[in-house]
N, C-alpha and C positions, 0 to 999 in steps of 0.2 A: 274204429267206431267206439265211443266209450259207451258206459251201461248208464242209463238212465233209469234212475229210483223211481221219480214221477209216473214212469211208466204203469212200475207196481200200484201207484196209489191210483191212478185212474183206472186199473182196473178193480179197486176196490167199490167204486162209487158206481159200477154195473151192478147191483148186488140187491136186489128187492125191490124194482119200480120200472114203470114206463114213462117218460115224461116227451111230449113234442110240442113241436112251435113251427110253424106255417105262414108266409109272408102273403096277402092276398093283394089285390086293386085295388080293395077297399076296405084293407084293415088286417090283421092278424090274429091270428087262432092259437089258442095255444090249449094244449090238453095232457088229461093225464089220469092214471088206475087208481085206486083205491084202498091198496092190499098195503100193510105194513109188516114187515117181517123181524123176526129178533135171531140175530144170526144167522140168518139166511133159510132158516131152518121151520120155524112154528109161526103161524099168522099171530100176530099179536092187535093188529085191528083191523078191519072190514069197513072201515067208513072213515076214512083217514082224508082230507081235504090235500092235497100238493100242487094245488093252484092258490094264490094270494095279489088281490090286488093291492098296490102298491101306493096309487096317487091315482086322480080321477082319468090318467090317462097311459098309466105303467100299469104290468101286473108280469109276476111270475112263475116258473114251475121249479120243485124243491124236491131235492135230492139226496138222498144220506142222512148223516144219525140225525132224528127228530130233534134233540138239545140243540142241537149247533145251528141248524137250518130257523127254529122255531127266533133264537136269541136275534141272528143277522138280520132277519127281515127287520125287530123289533129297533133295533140299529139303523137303518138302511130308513125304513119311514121316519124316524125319528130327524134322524140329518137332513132328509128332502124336507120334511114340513118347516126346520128349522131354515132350511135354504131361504125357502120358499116365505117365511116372514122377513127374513133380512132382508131382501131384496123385492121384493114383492112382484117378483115373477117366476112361474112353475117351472119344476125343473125339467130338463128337457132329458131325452129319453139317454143320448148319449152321457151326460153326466150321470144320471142315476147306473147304468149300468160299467161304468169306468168307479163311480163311488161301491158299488158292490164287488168289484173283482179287487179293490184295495181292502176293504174288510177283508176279502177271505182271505188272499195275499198273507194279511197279518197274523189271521186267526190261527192257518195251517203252521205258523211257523213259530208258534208259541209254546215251548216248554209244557206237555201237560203228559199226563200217563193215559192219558185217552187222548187220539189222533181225531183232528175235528175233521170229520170229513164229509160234505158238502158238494153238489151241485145244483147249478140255478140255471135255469133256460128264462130269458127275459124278455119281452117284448112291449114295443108301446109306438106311440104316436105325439109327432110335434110339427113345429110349423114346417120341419125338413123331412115329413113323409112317414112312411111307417118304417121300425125298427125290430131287428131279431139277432138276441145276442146270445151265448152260450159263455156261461162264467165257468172254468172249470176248478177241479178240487185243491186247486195250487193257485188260485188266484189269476190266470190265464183268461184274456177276453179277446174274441175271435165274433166278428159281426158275420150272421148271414144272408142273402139276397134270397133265398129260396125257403128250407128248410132245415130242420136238428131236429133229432130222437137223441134224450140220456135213458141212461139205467139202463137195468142189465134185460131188457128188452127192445132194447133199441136198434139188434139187424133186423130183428123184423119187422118191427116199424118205419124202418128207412129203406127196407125193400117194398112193402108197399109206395112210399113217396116214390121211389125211383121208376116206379112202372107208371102212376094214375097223378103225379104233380103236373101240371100246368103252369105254365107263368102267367096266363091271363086270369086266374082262377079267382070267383070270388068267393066273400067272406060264408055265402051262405052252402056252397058248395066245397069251400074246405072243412066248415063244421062237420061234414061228414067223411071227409078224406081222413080228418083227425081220428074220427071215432073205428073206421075203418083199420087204422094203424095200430092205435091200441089192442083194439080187437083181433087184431092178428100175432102179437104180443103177448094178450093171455092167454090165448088159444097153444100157444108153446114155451112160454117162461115161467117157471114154478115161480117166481120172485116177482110175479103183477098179476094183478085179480082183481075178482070182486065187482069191477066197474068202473065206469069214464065220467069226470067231471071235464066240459068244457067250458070253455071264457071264449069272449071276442072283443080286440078292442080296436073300436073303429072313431071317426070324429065324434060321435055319442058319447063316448069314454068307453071303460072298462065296464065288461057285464058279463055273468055268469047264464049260459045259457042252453045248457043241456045236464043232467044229471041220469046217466043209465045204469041198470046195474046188466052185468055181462057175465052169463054162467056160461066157465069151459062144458065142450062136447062132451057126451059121456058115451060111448059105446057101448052097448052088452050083445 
């Protein structure tokens, strides 16, 4: 069996966040903490956004160094809206999330003295249903039926999914399956806090629609 590098770099992109994404009957949830950390180490923000809608009918969750995540989105909308006048039809879910794993693809493997490191959870809606895709820090895209937790909260967020997921679930009862996960995430990952931003995007489009803040338990 040879040694896989990549290995190492995915588990750098565990490292100060919770981010999930949830397939319902009638739309997709995607959610995510608040906490931004600088070396894993000192909260450096408390009110950090890691949800971004994309197009009236994309939106994603964002993972790793703020520079790199903040630049690709700026990229990734740019090319859709540009798709999107060339042809004058919206891009569909699977090109945008195939055009996002070839940015990062490229990005990771660029000569720089800083490693860009990056993860996107992306999900949306087209005339072929709803969509949930996980871009990983190597440019890797893996579509899924169900669910995804990244960061380095994400066994405990995917232990929640694996006990209270449904396949019949809808949107307005995975809103809180979502909040549930995270919530169990800050509750034991120093590297996610603070609070759940959630999104839904259903034939309505993309919409932002819970914001909580979630203080860990404090015993004395």
């Amino acid at each position: 069996m040879s040694y896989d590098q990549s290995e190492d770099l995915k588990q750098g992109i565990r490292k100060g966040t919770t981010t999930v994404g949830l397939v319902c009957t009638d739309g997709v949830v995607l959610a995510a903490d608040k906490r931004v950390t600088l070396g894993g180490m000192v909260v450096g923000h408390k009110k950090f956004d890691k949800v971004y809608k994309i197009t009236d009918n994309i939106a994603l969750t964002v993972a790793g160094s703020v520079s790199e995540v903040q630049l690709i989105i700026k990229l990734l909308q740019a090319e859709l809206k540009l798709k999107n006048i060339r042809t004058s039809q919206p891009p569909t879910v699977n090109e945008a999330a195939n055009l996002l794993s070839t940015i990062v693809y490229q990005n990771i493997r660029k000569f720089s003295p800083i490693i860009a490191i990056t993860g996107f959870v992306l999900g949306g809606v087209d005339g072929q249903g709803f969509h949930l895709f996980d871009v990983g820090i190597d440019g890797s895209l893996l579509k899924h039926e169900d669910y995804y937790a990244d960061g380095s909260g994400f066994m405990m967020a995917l232990g929640v999914f694996e006990t209270l997921y449904k396949k019949d679930l809808k949107v307005n009862e995975g809103i809180g399956l979502a909040v549930k996960a995270i919530n169990a995430a800050i509750q034991r990952d120093t590297g996610s806090g603070e609070g759940v931003d959630v999104w839904t995007i259903t034939k309505a489009g993309v919409q932002k629609v819970l914001t909580k803040q979630i203080e860990r338990k404090l015993e004395v």
